[in-house]
N, C-alpha and C positions, 0 to 999 in steps of 0.2 A: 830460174824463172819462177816467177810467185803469182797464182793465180786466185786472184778473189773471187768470192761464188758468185754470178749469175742475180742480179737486182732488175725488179721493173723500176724503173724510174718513171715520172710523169705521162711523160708522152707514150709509156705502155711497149716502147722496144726492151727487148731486152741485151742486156751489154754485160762480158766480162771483161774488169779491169788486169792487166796483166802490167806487171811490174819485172824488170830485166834489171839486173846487178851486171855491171861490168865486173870480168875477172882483168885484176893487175899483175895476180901471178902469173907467169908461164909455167903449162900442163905440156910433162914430156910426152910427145906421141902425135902434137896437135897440130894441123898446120893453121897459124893462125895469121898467114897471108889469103889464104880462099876465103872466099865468104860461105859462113854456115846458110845452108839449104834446107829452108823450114816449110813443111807445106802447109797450104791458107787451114786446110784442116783441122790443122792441129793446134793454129794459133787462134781458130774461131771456134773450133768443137759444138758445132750445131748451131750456134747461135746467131744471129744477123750481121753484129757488133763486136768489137772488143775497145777498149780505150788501151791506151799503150803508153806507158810515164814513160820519157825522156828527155834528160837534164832540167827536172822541175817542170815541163809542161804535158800537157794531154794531149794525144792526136786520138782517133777514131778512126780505125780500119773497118769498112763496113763493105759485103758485099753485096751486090744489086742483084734483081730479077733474071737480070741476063747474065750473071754468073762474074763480074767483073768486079772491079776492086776498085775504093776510092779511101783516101789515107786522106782528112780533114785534121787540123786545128785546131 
């Protein structure tokens, strides 16, 4: 995972873009039937926002005041 630094953009939120590389190899040890368990934490690190590339488009994970999650387009 590739993490670009932290930009105000116009509207003055601030957002990191994060970019994910699918692996095609198989890693021995992995089970790659569960799904990886990522906490909002880690994938927001402070910040409000993150934008999120996959297969060529943008989504935005942003958490709200009441602590809840909303994955836009």
């Amino acid at each position: 995972m590739t993490a670009i630094p932290p930009s105000s953009p116009p509207g003055g939120h601030d957002q990191v873009v994060v970019a994910c590389a699918a692996s095609t190899s198989a890693e021995p040890g992995i089970d790659h039937t569960a799904p990886q368990v990522l906490a909002s934490a880690s994938l927001l690190r402070g910040q409000k926002s993150v934008v999120i590339e996959h297969n060529g488009s943008s989504y935005r994970l942003q958490n709200t005041r009441q602590g809840k999650l909303i994955l836009t387009k």
